[in-house]
C-alpha positions as CSV (number, residue, x, y, z in Angstrom):
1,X,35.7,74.1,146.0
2,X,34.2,75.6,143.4
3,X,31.0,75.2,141.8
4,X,30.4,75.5,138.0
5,X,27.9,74.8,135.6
6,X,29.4,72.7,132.4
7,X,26.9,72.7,129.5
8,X,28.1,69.7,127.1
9,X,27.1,70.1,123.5
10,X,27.3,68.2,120.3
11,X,29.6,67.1,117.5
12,X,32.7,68.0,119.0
13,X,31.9,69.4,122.2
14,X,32.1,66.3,124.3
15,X,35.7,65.3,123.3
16,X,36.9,69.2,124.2
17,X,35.2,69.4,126.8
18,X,36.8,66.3,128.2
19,X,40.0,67.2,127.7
20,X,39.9,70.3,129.2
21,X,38.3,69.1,132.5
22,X,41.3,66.6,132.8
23,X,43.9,69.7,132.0
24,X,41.8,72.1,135.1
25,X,42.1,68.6,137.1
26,X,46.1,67.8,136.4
27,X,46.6,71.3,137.1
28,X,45.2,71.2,141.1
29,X,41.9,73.3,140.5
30,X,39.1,71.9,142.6
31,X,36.1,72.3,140.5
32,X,32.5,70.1,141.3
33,X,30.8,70.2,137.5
34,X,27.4,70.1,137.5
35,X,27.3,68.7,134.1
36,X,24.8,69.3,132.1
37,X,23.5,68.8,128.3
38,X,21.9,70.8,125.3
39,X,21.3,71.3,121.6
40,X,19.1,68.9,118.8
41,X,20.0,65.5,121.1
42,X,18.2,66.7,124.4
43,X,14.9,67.9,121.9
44,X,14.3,64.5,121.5
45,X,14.0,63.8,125.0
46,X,13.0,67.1,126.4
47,X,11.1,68.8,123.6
48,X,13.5,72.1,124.0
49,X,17.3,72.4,122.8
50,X,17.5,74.3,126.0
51,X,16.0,72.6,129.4
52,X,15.3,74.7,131.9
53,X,17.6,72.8,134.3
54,X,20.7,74.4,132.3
55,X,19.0,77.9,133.4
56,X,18.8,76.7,136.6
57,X,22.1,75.5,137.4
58,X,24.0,78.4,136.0
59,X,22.1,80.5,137.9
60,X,22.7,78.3,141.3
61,X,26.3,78.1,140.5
62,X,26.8,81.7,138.7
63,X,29.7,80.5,135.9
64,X,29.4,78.1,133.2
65,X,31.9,76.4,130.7
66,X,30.1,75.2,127.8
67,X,31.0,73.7,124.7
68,X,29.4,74.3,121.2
69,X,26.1,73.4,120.7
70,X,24.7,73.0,116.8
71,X,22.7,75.4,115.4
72,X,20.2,74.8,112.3
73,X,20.8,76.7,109.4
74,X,17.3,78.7,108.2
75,X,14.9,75.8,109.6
76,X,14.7,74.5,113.2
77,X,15.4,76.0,116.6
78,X,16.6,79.1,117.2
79,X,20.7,79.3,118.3
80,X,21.5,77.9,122.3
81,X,23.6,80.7,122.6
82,X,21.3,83.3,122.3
83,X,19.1,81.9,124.3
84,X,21.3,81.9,127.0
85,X,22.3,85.2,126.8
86,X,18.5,86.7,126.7
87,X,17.7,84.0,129.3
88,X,21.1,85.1,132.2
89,X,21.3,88.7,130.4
90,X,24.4,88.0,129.6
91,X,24.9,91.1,127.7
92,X,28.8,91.6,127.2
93,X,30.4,89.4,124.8
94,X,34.1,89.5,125.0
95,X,36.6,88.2,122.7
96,X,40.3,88.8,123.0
97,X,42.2,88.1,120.1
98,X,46.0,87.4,120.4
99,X,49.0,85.3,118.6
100,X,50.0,82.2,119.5
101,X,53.4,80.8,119.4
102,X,54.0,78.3,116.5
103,X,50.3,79.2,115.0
104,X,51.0,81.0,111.4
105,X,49.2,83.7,110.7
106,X,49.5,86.5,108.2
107,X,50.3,89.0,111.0
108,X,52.3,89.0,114.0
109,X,51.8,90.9,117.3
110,X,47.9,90.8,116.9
111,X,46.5,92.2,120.3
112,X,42.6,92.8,119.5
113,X,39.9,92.9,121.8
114,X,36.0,92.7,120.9
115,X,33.6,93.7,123.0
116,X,30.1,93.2,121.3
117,X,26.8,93.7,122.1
118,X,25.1,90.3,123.2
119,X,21.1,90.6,123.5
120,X,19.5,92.7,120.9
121,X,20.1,94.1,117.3
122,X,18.5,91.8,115.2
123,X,19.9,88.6,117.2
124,X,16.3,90.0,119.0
125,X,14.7,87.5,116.5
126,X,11.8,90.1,115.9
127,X,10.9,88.8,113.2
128,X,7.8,88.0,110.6
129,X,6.3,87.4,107.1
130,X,4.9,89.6,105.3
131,X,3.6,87.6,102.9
132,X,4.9,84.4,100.7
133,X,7.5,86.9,99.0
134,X,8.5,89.0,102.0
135,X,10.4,88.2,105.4
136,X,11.2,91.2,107.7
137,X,13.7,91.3,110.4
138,X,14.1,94.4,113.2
139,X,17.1,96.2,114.1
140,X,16.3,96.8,117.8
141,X,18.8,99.2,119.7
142,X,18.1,100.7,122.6
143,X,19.8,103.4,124.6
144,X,20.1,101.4,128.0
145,X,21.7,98.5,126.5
146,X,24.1,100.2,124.2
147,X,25.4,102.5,127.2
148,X,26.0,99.2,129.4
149,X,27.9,97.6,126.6
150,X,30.0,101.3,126.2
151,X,30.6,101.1,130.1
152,X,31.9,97.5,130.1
153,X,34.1,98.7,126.8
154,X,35.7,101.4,128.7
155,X,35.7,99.7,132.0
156,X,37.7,96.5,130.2
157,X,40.0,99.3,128.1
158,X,40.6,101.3,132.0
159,X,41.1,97.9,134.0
160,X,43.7,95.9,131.1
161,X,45.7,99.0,130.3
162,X,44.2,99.6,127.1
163,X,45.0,102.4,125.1
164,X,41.8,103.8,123.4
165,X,38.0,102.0,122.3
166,X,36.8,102.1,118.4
167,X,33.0,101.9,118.0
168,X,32.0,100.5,115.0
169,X,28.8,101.1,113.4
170,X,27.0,101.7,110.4
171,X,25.6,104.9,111.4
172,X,25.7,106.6,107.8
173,X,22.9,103.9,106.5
174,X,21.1,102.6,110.1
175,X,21.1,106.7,110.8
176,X,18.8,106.2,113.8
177,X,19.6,102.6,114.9
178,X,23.2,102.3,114.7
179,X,23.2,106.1,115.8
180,X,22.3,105.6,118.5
181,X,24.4,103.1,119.1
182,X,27.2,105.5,118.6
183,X,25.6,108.4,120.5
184,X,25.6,106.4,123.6
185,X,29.4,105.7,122.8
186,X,30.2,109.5,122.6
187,X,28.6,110.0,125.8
188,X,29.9,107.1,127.7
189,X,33.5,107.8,126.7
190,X,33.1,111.7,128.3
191,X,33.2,109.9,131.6
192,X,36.7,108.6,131.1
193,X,40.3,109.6,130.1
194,X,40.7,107.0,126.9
195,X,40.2,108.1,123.8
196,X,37.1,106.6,121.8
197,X,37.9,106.4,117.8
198,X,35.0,106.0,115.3
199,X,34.8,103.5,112.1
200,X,31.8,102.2,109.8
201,X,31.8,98.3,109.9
202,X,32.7,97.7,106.6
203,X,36.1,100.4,106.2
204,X,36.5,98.4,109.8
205,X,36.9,95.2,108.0
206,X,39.2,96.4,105.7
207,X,41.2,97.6,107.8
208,X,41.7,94.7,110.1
209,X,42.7,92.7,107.0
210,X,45.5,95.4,105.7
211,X,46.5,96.1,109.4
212,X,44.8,94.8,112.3
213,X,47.9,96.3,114.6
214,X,46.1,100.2,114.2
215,X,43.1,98.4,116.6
216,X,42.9,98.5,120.1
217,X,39.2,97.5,121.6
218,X,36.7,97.2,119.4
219,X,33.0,98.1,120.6
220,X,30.0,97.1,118.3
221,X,26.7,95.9,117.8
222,X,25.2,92.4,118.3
223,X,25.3,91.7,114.5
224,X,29.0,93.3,113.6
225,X,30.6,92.1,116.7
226,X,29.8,88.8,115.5
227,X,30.9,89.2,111.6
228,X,33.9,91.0,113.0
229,X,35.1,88.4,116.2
230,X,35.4,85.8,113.5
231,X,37.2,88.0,111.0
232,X,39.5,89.2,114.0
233,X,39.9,85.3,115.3
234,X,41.3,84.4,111.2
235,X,44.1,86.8,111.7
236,X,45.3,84.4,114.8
237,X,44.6,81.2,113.1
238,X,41.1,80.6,112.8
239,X,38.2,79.8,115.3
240,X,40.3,76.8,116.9
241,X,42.4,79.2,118.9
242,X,39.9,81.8,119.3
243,X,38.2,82.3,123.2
244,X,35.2,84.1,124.0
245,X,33.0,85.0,127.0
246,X,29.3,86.0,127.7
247,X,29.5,88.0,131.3
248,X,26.4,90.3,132.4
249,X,25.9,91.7,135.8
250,X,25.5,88.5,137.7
251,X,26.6,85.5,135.6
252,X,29.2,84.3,133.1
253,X,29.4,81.7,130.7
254,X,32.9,81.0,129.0
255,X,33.0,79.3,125.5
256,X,34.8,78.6,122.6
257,X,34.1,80.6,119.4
258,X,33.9,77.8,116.8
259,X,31.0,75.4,115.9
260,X,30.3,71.8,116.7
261,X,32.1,70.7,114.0
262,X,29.9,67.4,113.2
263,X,32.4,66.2,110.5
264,X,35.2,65.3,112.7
265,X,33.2,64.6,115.7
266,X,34.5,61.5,117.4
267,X,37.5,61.2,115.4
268,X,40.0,62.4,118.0
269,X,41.2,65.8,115.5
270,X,39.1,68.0,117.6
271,X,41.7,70.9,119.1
272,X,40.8,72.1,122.3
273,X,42.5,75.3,122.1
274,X,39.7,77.5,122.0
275,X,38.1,76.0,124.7
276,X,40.8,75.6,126.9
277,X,41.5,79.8,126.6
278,X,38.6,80.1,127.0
279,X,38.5,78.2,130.3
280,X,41.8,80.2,131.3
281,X,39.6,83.5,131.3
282,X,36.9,81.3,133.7
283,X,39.6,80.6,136.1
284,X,40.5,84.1,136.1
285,X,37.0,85.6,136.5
286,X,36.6,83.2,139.9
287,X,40.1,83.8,141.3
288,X,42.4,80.8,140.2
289,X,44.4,83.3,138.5
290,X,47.9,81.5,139.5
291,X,46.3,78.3,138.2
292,X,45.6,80.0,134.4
293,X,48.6,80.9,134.3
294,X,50.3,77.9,134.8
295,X,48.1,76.2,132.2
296,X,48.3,78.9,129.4
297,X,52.1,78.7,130.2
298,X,51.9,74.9,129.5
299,X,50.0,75.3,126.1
300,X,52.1,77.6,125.0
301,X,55.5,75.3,125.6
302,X,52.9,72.7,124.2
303,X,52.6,74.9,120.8
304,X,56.2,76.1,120.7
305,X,57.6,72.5,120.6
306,X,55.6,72.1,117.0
307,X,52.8,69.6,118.7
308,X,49.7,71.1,117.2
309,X,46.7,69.5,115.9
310,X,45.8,69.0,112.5
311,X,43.5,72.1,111.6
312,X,46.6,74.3,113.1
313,X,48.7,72.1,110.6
314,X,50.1,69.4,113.0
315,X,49.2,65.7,113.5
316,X,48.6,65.3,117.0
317,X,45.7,63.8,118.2
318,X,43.1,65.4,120.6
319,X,43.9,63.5,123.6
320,X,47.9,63.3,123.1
321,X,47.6,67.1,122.3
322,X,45.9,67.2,125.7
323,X,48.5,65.0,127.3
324,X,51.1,67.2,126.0
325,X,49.4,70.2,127.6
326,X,49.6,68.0,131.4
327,X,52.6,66.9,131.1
328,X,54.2,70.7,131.0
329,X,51.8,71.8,134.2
């Protein structure tokens, strides 16, 4: 039996997250939820988007599944996500980006994995005014944090057969805060036999759209790994099929890339994709390995028999779409 936190959210989250219990269920994996809630709902009732039981319970259980959680745009509370990760220290954000069968794309034979930065840069939130006129934000790097995130790069790279780590920066402009960032790169990589490439953020982003098969692992910064996970997850077929995981030194928390997407919330068109894969890499981190497999295995027969859902240009419902999935376990 194993014990995991699962954070519903809002918009969307419930109906994903439903469906991909029921899939971890059909497919034998003895889970106890402790189920819990956040986001602009629970402020009503609680005051805070984020309670501190949800703190509490990942850290009794150690892993987490969450769906997404709304975040205002330039009013309100400050993102859930980040909260978490400041809160656990979840300072590794890892996205692996990968085809699909049946999911077009502009690109084939995508294999892209981002590792990004997760708790400062300015997702800090050091911020103040000036005066009516002025805002300022701070670029915080520090050299402790950016060597952990180099180690877990190259650890990832060494462990997954990997064959070489890109850091990407903007260390010609940010000379001292992104340069640092890509001096503690250079002197991580000396401890280990894979190459480390170099790249500014914004040749980096060209790149990836002319030919994202020259890319290996990625390393960045908190506020490029973001930009460029999302621009990575479009070259598989958007944020619907995209998977992503927070993990520091003693918890995890596995999540979907997309938003809540309020304006198809309780419609049933939801696809749980992205949660799902993301799930898969949860039941991997605690040892159901055989288990993931069978379940990627069965979304994949799922895809290649044309069922798909209708952002991935299908009909299928979210719950027959989840159906499908079962019924190939």
């Amino acid at each position: 039996m194993h014990n995991i936190t699962l954070i519903k959210g809002d918009g969307i989250g419930p109906e994903i997250s439903d469906a991909v219990l029921k899939i971890i269920k059909s497919a034998g994996v003895d889970i106890n939820w402790d189920i819990q809630t956040a986001g602009a709902d629970v402020i009503e009732q609680e005051g805070v988007p984020l309670p501190q039981r949800v703190l509490d319970s990942v850290k009794k259980n150690k892993v987490a599944l969450k769906s997404p959680v709304t975040t205002p745009i330039g009013k309100g509370f400050r993102s859930v996500n980040v909260q978490l990760r400041k809160e656990l220290d979840l300072y590794a954000n890892l996205r692996p980006c990968y085809n699909l069968p049946n999911v077009k794309t502009r690109y084939e034979d995508v294999d892209i994995v981002v590792v990004r930065e997760n708790t400062e840069d300015l997702y800090a939130g050091i911020e103040r005014q000036v005066d009516d006129n002025t805002m300022e934000s701070i670029k915080r790097i520090t050299r402790p944090a950016s060597e952990r995130i180099a180690k877990f790069a190259f650890d990832y790279a060494f462990k997954n057969n990997r064959k070489f780590v890109t850091v990407v920066t903007k260390a010609n402009i940010c000379k001292l805060s992104d340069g640092l960032f890509l001096e503690s790169a250079r002197n991580v990589a000396k401890n280990y036999n894979i190459p480390l490439k170099e790249i500014l953020v914004d040749n980096c982003c060209m790149q990836l759209v002319q030919n994202p098969n020259q890319f290996d692992v990625l390393l960045l910064p908190n506020l490029y790994g973001d930009i460029v996970s999302d621009l990575c997850a479009g070259l598989i077929g958007g944020l619907g099929v995209a998977q992503g995981a927070n993990i520091g030194n003693d918890y995890a928390v596995f999540e979907p890339v997309h938003g809540s997407a309020p304006d198809i919330a309780g419609q049933n068109k939801a696809n749980p994709t992205a949660m799902l894969m993301s799930a898969i890499e949860m039941l991997n981190y605690i040892g159901e390995e055989n288990a993931g497999k069978r379940i990627k295995s069965a979304l994949f027969k799922t895809l290649e028999s044309n069922i798909k859902t209708e952002d991935l240009g299908g009909n299928t419902s979210c719950t027959a779409f989840t159906d499908e999935i079962i019924s190939r376990l």
